[in-house]
MMTF fields as JSON, N, C-alpha, C and O atoms, coordinates in Angstrom:
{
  "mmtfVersion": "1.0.0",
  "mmtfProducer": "UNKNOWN",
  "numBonds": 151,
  "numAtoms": 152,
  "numGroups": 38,
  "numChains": 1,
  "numModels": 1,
  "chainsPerModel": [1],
  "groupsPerChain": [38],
  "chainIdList": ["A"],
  "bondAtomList": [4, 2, 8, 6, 12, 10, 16, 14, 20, 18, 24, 22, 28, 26, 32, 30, 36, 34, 40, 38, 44, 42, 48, 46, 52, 50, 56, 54, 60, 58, 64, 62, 68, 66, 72, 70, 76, 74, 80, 78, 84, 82, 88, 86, 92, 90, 96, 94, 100, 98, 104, 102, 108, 106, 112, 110, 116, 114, 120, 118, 124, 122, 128, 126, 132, 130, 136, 134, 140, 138, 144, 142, 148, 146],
  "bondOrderList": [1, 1, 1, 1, 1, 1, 1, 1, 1, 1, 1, 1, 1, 1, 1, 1, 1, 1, 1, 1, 1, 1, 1, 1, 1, 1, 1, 1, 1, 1, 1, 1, 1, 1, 1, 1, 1],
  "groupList": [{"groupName": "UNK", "atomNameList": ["N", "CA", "C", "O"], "elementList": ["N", "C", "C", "O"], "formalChargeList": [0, 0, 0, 0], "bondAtomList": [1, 0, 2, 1, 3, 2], "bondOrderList": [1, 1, 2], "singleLetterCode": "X", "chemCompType": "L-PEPTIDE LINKING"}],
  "groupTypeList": [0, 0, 0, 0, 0, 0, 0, 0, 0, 0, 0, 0, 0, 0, 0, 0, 0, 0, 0, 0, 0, 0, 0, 0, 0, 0, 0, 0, 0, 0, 0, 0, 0, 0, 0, 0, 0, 0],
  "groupIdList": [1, 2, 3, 4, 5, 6, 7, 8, 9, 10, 11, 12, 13, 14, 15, 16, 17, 18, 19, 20, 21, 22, 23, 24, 25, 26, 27, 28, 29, 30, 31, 32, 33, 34, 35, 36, 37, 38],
  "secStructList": [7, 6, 6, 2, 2, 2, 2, 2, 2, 2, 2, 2, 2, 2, 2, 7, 7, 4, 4, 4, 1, 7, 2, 2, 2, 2, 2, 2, 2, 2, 2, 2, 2, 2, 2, 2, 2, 7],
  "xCoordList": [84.284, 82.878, 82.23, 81.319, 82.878, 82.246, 82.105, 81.262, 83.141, 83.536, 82.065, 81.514, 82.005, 80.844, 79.456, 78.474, 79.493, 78.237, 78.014, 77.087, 78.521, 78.731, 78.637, 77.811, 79.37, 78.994, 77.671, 77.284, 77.157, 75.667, 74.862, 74.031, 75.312, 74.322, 75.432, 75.095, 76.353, 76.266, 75.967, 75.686, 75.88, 75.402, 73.975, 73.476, 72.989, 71.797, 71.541, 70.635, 72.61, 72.589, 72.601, 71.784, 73.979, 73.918, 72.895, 72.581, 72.301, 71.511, 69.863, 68.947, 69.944, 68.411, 68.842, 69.553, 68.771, 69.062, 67.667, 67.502, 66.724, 65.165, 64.72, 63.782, 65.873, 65.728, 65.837, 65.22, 66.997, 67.271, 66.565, 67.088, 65.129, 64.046, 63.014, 62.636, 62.631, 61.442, 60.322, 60.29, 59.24, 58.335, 57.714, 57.619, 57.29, 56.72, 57.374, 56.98, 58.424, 59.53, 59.051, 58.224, 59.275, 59.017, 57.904, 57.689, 56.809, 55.038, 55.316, 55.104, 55.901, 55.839, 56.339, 55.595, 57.763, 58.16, 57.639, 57.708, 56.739, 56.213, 54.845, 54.51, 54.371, 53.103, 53.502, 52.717, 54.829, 55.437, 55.394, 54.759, 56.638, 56.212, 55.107, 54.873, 54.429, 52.811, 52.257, 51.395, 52.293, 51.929, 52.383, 51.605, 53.691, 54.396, 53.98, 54.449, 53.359, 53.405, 52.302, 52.127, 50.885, 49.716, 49.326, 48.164],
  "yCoordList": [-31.144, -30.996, -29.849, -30.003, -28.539, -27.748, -27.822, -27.244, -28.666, -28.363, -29.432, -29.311, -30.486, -31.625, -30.645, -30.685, -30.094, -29.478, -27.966, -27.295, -27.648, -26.288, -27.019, -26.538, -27.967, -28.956, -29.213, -29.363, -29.246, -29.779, -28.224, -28.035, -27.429, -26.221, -25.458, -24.279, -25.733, -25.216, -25.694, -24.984, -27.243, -28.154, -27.792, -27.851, -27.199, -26.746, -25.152, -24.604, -24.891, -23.526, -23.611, -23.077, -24.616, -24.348, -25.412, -25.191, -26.517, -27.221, -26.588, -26.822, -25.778, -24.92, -23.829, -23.243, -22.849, -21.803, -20.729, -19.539, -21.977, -21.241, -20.005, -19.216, -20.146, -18.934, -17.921, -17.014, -17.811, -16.357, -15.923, -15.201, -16.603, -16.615, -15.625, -15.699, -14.654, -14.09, -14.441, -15.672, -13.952, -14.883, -14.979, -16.187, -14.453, -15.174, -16.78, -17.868, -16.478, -17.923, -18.546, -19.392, -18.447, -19.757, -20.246, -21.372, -18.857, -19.449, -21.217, -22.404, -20.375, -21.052, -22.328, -23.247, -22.716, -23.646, -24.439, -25.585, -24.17, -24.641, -25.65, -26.821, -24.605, -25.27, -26.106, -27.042, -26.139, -27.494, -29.019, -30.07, -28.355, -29.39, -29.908, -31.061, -29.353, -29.973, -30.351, -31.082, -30.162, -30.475, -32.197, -33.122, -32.309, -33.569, -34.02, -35.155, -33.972, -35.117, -35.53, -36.638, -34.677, -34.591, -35.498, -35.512],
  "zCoordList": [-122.376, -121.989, -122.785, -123.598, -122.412, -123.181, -124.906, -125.592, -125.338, -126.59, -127.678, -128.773, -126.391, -127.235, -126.896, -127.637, -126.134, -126.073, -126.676, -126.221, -127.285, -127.98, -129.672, -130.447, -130.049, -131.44, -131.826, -132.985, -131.052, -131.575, -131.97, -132.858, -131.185, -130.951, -132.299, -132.41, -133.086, -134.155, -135.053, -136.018, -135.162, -136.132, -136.412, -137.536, -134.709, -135.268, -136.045, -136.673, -135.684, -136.659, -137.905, -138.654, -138.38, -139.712, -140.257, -141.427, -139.687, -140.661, -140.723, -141.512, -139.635, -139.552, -140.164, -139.348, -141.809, -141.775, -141.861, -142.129, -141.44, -141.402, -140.552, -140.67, -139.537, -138.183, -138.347, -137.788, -139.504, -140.299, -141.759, -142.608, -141.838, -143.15, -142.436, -141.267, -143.425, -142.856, -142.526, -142.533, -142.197, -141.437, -142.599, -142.815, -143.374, -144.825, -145.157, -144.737, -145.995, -145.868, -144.908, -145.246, -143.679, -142.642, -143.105, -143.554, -142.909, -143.197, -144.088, -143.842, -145.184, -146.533, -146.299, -146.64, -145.642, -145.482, -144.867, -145.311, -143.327, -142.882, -143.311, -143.131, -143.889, -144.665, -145.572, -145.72, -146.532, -146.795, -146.096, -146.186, -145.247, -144.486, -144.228, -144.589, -143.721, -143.382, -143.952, -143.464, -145.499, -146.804, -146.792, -147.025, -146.491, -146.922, -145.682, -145.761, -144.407, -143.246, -143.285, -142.778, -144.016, -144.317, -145.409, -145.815]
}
């Protein structure tokens, strides 16, 4: 139990490494994104 639910929550760590980007970076990435859904 614990082990499937602890998997996902590192899978979101390492495939998000945006959390640990400064808030500039994020800005930037973000507005990417938005760029491309836009």
């Amino acid at each position: 139990m614990s082990a499937s639910s602890a998997a996902p929550q590192k899978r979101i760590k390492v495939d998000n490494p945006i959390v640990e980007l400064d808030g500039d970076e994020m800005t930037r990435i973000i507005w990417a994104w938005i760029k491309e859904m836009v």
